[in-house]
N, CA, C and O atoms as a Maestro MAE file, in Angstrom:
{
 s_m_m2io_version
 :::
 2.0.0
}

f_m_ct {
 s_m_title
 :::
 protein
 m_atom[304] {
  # First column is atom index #
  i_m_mmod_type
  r_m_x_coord
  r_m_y_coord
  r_m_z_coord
  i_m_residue_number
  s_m_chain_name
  s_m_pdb_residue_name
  s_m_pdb_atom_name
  i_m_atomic_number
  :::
  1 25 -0.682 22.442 -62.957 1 A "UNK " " N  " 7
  2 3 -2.050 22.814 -63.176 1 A "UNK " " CA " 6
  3 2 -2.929 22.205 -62.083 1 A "UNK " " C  " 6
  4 15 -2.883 20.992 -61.880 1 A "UNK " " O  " 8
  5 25 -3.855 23.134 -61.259 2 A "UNK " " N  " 7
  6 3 -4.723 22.755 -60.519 2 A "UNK " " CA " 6
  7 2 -5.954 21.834 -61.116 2 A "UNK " " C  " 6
  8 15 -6.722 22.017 -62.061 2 A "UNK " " O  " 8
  9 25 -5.782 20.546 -59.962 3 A "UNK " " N  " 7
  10 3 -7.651 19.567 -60.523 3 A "UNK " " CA " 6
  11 2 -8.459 20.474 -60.548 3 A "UNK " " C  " 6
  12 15 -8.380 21.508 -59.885 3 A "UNK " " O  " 8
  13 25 -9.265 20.198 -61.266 4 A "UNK " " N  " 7
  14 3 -10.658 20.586 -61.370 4 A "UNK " " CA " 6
  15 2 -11.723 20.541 -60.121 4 A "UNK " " C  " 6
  16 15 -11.755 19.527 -59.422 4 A "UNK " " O  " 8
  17 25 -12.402 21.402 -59.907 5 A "UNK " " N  " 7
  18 3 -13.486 21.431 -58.990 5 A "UNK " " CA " 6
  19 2 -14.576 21.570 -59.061 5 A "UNK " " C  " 6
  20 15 -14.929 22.679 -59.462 5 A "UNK " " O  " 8
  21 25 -15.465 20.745 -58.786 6 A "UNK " " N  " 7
  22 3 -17.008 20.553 -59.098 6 A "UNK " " CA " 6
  23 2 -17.661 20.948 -58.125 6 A "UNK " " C  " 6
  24 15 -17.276 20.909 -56.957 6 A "UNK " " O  " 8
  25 25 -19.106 21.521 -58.672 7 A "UNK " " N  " 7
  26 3 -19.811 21.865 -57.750 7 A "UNK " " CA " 6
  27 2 -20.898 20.531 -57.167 7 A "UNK " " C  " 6
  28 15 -21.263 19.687 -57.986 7 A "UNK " " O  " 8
  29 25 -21.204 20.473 -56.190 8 A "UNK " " N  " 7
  30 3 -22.303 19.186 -55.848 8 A "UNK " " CA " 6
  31 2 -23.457 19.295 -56.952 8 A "UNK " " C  " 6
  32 15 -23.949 20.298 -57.468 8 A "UNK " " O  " 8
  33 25 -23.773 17.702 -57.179 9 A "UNK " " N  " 7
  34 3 -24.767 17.309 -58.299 9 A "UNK " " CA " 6
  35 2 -26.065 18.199 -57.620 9 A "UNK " " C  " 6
  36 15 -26.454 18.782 -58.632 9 A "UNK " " O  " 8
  37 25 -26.583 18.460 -56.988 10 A "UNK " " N  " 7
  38 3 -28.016 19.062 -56.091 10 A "UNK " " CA " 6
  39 2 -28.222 20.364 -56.457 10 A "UNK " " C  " 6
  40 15 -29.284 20.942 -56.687 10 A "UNK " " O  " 8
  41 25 -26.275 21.059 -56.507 11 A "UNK " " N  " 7
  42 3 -26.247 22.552 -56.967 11 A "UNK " " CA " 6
  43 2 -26.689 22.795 -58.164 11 A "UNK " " C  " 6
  44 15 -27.509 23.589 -58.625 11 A "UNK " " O  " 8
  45 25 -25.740 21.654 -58.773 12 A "UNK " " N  " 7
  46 3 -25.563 21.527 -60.569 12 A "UNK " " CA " 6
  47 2 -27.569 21.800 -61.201 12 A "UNK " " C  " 6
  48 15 -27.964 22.646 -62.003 12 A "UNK " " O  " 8
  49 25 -28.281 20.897 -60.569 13 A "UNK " " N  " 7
  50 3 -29.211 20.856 -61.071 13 A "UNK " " CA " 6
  51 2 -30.177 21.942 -60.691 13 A "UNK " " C  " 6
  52 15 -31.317 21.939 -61.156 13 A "UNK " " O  " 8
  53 25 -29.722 22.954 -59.783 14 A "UNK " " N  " 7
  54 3 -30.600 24.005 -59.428 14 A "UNK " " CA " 6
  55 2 -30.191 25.011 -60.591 14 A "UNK " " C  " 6
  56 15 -30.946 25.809 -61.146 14 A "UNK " " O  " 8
  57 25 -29.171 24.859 -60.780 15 A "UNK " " N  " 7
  58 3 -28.285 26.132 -61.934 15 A "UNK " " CA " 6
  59 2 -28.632 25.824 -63.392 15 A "UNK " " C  " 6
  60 15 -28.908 26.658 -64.255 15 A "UNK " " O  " 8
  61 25 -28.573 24.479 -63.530 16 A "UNK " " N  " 7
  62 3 -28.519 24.202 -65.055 16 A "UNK " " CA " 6
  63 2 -30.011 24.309 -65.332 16 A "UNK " " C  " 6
  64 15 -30.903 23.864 -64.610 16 A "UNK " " O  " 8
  65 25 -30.178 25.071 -66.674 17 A "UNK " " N  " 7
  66 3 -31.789 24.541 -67.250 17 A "UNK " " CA " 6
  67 2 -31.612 23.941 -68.459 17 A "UNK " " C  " 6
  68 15 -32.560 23.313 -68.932 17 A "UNK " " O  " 8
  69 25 -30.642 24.007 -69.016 18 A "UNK " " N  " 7
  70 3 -30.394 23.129 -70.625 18 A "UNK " " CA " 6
  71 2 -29.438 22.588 -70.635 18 A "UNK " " C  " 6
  72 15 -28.563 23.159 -69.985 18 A "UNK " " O  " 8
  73 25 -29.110 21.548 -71.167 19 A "UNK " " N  " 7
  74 3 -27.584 21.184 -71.780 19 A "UNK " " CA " 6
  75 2 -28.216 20.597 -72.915 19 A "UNK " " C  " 6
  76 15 -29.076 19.719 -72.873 19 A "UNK " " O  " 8
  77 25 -27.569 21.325 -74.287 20 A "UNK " " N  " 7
  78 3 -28.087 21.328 -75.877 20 A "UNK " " CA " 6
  79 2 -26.853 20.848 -76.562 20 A "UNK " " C  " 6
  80 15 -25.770 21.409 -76.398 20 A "UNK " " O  " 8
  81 25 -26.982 20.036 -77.161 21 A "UNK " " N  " 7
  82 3 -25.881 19.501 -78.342 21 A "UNK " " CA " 6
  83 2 -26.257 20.547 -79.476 21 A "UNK " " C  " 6
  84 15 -27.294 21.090 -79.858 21 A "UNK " " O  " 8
  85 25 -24.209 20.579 -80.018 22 A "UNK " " N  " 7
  86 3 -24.559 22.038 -81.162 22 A "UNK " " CA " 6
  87 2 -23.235 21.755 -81.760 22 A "UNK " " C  " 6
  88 15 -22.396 21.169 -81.075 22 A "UNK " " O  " 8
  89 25 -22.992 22.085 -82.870 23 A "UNK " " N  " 7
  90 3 -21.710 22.213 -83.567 23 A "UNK " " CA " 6
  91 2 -20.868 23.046 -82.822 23 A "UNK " " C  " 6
  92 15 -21.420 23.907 -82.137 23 A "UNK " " O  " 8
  93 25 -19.621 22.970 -82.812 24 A "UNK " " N  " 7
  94 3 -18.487 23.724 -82.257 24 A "UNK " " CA " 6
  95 2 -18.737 25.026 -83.147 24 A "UNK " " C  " 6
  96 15 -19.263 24.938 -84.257 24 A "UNK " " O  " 8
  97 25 -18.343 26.193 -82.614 25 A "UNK " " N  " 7
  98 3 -18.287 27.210 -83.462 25 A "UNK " " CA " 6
  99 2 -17.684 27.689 -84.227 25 A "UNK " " C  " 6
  100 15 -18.008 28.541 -85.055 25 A "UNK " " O  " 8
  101 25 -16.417 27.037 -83.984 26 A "UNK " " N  " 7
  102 3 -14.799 27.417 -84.502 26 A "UNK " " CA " 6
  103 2 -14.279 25.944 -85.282 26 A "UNK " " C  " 6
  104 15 -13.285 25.926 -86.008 26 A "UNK " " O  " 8
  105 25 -14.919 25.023 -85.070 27 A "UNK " " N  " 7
  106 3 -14.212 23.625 -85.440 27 A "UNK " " CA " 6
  107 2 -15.373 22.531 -86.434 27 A "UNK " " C  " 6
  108 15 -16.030 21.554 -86.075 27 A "UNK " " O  " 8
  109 25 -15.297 22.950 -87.257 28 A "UNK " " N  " 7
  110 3 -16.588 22.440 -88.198 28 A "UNK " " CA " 6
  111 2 -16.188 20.778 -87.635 28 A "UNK " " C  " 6
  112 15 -15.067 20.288 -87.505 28 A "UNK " " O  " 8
  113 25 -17.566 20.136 -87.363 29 A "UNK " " N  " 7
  114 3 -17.476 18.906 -87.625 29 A "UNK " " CA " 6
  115 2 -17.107 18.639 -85.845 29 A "UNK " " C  " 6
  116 15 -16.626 17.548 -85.537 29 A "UNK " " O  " 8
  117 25 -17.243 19.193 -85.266 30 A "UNK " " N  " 7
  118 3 -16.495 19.116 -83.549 30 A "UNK " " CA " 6
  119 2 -18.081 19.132 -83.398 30 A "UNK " " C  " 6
  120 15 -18.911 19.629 -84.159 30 A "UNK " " O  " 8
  121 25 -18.278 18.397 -82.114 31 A "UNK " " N  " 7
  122 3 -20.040 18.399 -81.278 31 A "UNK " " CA " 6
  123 2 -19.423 18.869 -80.200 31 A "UNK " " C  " 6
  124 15 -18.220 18.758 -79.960 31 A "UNK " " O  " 8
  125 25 -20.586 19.627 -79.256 32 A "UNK " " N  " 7
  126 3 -19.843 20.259 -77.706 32 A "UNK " " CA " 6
  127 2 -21.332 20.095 -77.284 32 A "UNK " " C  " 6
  128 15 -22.365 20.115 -77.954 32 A "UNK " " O  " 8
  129 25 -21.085 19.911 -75.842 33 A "UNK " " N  " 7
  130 3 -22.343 19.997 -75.369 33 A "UNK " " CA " 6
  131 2 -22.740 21.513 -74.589 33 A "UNK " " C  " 6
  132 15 -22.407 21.287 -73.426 33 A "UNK " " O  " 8
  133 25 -23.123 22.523 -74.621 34 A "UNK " " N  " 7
  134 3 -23.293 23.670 -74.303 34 A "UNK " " CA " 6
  135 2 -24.455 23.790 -73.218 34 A "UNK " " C  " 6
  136 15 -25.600 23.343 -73.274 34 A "UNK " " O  " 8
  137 25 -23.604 24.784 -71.858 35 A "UNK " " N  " 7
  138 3 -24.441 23.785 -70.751 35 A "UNK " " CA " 6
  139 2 -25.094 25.627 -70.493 35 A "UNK " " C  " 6
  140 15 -24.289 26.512 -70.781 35 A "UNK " " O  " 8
  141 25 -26.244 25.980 -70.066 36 A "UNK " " N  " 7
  142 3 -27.042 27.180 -69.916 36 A "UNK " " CA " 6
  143 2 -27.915 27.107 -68.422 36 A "UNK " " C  " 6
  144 15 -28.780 26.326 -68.024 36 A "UNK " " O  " 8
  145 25 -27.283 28.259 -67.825 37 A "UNK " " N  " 7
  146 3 -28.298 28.547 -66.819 37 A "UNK " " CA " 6
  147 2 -29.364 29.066 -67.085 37 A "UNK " " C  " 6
  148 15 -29.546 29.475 -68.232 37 A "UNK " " O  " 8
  149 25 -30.507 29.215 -65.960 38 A "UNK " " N  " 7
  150 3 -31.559 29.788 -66.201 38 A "UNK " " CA " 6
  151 2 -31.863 31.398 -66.967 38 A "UNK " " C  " 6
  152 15 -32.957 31.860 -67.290 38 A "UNK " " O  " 8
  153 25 -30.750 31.911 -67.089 39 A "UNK " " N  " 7
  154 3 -30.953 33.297 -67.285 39 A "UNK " " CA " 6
  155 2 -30.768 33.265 -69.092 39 A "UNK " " C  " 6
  156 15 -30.947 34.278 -69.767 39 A "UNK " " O  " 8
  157 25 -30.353 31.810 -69.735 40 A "UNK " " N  " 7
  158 3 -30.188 31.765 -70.572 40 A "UNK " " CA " 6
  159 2 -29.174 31.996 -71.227 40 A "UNK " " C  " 6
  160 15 -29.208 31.948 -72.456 40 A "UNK " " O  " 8
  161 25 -27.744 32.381 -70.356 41 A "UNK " " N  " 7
  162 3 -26.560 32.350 -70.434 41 A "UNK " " CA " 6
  163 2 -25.707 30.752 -70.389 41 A "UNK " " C  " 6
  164 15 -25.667 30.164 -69.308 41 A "UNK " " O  " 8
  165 25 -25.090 30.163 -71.552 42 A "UNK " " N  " 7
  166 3 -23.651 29.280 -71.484 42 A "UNK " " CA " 6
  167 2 -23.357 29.456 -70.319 42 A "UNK " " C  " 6
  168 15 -23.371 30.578 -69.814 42 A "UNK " " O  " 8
  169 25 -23.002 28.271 -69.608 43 A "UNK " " N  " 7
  170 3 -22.291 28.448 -68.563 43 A "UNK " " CA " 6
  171 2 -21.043 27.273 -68.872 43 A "UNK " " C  " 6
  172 15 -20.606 26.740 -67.852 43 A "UNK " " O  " 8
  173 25 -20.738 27.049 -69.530 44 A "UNK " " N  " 7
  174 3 -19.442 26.101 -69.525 44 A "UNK " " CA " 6
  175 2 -19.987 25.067 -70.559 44 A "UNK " " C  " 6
  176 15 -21.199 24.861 -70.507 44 A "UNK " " O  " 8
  177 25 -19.332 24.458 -71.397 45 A "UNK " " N  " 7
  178 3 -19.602 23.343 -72.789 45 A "UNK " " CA " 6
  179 2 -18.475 21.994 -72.388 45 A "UNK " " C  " 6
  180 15 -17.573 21.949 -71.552 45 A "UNK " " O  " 8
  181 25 -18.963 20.979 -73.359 46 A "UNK " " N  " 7
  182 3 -17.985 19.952 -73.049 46 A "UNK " " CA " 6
  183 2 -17.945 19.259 -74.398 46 A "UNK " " C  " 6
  184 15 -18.898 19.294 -75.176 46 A "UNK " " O  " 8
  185 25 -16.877 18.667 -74.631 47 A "UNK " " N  " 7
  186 3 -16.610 17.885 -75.843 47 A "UNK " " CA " 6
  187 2 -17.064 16.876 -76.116 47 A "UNK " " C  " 6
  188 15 -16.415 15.853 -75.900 47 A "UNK " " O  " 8
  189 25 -18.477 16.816 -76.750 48 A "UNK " " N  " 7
  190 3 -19.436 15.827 -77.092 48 A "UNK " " CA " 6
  191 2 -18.883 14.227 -77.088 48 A "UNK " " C  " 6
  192 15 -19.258 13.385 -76.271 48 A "UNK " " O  " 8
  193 25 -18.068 14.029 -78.000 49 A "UNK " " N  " 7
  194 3 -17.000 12.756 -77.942 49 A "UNK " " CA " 6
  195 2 -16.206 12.541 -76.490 49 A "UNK " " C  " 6
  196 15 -16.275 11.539 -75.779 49 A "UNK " " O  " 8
  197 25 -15.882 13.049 -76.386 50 A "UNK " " N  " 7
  198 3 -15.270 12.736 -74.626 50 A "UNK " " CA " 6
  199 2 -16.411 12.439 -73.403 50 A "UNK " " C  " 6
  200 15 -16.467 11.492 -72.618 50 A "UNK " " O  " 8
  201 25 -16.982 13.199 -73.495 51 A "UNK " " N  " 7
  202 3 -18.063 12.886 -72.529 51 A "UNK " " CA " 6
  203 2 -18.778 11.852 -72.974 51 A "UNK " " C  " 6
  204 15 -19.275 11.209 -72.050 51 A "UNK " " O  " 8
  205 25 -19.141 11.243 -74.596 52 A "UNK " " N  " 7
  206 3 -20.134 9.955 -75.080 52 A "UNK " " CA " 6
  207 2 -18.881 8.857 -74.647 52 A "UNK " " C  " 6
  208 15 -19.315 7.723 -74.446 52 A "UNK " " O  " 8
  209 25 -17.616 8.991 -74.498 53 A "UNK " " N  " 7
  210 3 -16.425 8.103 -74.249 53 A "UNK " " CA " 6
  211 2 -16.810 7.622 -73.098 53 A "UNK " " C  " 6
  212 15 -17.125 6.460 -72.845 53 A "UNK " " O  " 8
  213 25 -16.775 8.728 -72.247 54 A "UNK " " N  " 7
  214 3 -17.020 8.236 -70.307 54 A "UNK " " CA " 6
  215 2 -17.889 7.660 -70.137 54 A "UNK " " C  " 6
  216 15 -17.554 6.930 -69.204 54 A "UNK " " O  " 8
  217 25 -19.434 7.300 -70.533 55 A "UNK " " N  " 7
  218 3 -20.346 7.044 -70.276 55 A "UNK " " CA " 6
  219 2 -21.166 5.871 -71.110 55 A "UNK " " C  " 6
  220 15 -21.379 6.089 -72.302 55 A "UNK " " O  " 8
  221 25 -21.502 4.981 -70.687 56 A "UNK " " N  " 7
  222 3 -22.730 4.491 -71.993 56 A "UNK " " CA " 6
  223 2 -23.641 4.825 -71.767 56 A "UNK " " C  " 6
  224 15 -24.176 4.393 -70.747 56 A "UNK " " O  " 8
  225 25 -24.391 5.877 -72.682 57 A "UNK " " N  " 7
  226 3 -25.471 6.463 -72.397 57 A "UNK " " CA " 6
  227 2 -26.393 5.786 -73.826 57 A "UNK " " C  " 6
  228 15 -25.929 5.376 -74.890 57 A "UNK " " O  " 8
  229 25 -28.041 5.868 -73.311 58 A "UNK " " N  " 7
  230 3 -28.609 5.274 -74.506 58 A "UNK " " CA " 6
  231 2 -29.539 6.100 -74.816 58 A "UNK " " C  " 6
  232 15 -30.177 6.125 -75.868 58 A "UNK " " O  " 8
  233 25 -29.699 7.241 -73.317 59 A "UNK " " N  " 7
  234 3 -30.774 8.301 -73.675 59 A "UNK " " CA " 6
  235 2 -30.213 9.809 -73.161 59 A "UNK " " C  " 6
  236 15 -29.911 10.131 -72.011 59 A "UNK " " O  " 8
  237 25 -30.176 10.551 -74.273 60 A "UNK " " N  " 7
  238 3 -29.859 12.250 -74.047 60 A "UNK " " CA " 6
  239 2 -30.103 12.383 -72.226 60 A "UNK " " C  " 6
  240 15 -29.260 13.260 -72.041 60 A "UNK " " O  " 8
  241 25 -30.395 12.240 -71.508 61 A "UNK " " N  " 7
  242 3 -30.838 12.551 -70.586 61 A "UNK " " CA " 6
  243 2 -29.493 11.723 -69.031 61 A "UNK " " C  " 6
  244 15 -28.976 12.057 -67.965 61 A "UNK " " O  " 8
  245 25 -29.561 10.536 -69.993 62 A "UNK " " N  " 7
  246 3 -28.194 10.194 -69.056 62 A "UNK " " CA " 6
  247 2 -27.141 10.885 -69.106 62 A "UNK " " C  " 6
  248 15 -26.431 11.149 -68.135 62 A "UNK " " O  " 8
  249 25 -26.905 11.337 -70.587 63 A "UNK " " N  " 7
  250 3 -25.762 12.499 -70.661 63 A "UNK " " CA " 6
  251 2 -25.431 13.715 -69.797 63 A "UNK " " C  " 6
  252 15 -24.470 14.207 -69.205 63 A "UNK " " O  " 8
  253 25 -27.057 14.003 -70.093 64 A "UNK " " N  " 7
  254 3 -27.024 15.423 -69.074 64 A "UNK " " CA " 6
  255 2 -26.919 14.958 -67.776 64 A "UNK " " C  " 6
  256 15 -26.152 15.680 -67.138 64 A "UNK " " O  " 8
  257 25 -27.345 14.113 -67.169 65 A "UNK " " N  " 7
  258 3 -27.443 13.635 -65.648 65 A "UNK " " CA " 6
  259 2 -25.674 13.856 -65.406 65 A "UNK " " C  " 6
  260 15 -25.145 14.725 -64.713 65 A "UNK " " O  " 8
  261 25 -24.932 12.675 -66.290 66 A "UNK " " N  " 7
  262 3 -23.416 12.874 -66.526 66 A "UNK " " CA " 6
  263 2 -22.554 14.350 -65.980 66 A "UNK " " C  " 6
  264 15 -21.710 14.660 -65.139 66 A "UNK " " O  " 8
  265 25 -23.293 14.924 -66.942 67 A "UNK " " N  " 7
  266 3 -22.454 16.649 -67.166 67 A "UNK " " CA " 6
  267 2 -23.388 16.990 -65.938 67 A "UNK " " C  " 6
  268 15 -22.368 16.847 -65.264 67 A "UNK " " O  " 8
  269 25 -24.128 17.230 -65.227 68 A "UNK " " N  " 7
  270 3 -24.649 17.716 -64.014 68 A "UNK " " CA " 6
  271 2 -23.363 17.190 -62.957 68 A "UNK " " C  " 6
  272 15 -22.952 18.020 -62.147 68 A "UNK " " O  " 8
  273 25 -22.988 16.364 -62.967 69 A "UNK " " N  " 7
  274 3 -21.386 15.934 -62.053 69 A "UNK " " CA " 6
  275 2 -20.879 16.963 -62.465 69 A "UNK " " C  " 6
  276 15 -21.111 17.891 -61.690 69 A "UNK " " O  " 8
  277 25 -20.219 17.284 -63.430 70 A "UNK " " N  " 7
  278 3 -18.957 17.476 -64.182 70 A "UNK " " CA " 6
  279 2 -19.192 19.097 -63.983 70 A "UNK " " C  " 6
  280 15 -18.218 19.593 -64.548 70 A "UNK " " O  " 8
  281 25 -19.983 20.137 -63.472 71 A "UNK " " N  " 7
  282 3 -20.024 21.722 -63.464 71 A "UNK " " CA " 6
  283 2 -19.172 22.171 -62.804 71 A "UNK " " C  " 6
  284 15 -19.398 22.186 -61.594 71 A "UNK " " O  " 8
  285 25 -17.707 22.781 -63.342 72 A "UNK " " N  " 7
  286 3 -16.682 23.671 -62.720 72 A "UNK " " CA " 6
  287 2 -17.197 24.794 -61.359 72 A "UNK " " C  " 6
  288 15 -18.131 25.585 -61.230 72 A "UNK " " O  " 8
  289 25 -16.399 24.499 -60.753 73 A "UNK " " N  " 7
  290 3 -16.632 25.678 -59.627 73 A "UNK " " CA " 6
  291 2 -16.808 26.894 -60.356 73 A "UNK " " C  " 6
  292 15 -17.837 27.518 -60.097 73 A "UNK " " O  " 8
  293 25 -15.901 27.448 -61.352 74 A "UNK " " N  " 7
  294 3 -15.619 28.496 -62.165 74 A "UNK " " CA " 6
  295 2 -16.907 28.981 -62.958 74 A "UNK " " C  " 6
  296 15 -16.986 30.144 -63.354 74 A "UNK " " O  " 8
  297 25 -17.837 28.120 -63.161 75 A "UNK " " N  " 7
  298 3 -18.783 28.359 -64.182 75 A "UNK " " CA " 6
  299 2 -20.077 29.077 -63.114 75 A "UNK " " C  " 6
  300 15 -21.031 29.703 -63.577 75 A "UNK " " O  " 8
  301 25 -19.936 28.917 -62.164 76 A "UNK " " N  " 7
  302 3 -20.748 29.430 -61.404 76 A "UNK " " CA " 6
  303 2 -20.455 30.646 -60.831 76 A "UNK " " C  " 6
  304 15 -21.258 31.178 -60.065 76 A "UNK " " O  " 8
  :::
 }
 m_bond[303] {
  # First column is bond index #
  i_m_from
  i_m_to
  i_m_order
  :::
  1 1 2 1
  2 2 3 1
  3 3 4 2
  4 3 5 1
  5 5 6 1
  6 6 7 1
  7 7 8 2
  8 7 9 1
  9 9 10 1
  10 10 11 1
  11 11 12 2
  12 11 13 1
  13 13 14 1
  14 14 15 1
  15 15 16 2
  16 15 17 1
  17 17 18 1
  18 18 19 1
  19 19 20 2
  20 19 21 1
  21 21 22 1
  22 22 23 1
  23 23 24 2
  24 23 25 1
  25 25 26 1
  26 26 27 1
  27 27 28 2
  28 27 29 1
  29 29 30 1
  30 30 31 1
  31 31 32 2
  32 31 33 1
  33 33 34 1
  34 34 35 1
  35 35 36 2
  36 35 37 1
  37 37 38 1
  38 38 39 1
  39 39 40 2
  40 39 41 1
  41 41 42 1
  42 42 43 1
  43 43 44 2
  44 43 45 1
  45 45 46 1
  46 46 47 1
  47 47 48 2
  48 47 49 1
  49 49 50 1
  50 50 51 1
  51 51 52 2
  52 51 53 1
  53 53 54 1
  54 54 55 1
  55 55 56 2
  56 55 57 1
  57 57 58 1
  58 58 59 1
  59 59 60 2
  60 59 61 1
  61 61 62 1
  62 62 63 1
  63 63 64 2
  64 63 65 1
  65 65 66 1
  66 66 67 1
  67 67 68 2
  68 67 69 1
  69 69 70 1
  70 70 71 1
  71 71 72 2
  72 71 73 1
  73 73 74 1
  74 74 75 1
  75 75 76 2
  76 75 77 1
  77 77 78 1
  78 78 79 1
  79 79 80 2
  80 79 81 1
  81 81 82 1
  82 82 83 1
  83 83 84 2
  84 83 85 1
  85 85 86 1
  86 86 87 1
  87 87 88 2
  88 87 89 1
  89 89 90 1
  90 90 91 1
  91 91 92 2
  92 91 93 1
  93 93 94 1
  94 94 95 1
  95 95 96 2
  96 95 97 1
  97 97 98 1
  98 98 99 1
  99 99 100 2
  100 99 101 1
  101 101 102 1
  102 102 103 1
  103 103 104 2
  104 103 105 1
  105 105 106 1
  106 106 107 1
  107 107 108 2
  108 107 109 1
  109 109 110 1
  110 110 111 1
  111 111 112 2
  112 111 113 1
  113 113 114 1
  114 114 115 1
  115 115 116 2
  116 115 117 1
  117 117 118 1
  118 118 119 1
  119 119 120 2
  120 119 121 1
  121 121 122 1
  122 122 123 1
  123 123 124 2
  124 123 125 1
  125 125 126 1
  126 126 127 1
  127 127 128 2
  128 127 129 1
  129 129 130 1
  130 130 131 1
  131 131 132 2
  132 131 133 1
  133 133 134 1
  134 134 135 1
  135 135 136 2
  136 135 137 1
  137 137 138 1
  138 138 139 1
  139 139 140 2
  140 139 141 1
  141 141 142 1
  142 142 143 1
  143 143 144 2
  144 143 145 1
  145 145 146 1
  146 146 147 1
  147 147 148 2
  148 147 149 1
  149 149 150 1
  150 150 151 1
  151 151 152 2
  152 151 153 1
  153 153 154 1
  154 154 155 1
  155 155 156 2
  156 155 157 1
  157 157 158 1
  158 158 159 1
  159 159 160 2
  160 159 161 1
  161 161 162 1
  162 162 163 1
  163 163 164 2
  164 163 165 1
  165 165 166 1
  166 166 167 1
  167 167 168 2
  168 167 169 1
  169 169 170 1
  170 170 171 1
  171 171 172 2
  172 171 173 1
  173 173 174 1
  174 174 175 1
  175 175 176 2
  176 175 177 1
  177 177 178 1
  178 178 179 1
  179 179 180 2
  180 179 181 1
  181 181 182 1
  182 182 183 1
  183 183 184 2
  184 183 185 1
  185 185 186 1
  186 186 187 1
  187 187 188 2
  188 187 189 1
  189 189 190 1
  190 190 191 1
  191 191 192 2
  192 191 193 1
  193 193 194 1
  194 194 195 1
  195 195 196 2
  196 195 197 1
  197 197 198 1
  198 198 199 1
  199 199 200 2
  200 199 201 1
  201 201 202 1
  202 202 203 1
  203 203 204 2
  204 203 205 1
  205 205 206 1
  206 206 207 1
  207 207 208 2
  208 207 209 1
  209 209 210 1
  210 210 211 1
  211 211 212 2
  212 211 213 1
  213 213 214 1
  214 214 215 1
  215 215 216 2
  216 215 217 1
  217 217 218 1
  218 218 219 1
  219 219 220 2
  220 219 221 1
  221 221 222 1
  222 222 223 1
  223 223 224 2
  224 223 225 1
  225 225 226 1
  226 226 227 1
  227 227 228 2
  228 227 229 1
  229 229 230 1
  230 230 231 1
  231 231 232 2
  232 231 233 1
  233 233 234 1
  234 234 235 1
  235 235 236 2
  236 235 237 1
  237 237 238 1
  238 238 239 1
  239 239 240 2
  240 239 241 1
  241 241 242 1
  242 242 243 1
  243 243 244 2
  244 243 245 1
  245 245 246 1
  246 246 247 1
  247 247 248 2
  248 247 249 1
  249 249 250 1
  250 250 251 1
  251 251 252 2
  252 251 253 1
  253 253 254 1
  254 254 255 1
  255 255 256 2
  256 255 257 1
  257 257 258 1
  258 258 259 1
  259 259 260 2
  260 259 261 1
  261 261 262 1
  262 262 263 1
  263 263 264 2
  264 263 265 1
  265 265 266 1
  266 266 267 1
  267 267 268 2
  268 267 269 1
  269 269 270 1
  270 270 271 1
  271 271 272 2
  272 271 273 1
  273 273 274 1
  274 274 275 1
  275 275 276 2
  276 275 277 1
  277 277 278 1
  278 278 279 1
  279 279 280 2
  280 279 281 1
  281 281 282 1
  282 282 283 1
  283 283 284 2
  284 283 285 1
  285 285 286 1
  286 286 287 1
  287 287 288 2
  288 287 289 1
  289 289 290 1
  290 290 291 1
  291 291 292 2
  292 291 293 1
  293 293 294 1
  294 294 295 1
  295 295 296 2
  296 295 297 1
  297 297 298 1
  298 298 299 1
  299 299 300 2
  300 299 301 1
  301 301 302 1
  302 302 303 1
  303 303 304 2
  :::
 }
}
């Protein structure tokens, strides 16, 4: 399986306009973070618990800073 490829943090933040915490859709009780471009389209989600793992974050906003790294080449 091929690594993963990110797009640069500078891109990330021109593309992204939300990243919203939401229940999984399929997995009651699962958090995802659901990441949306401007057009108001999902562009790629992440597993709320894994990503609060990587990070000590104390404000929603470090999170998102976080997941602004983390945007797949693919999602774009």
């Amino acid at each position: 399986m091929e690594e993963p490829q990110f797009i640069p943090y500078e891109q990330a933040k021109k593309i992204v306009a939300e990243v919203v915490e939401m229940e999984h859709p399929t997995e009651n009780g699962k958090r995802i973070f659901s990441v949306y471009n401007h057009r108001g389209e999902a562009i790629c989600w992440f597993d709320a618990n894994e990503v609060e793992e990587e990070i000590e974050a104390e404000e929603f906003e470090d999170v998102k800073d976080h997941i602004l790294h983390l945007i797949p080449d693919w999602a774009v």
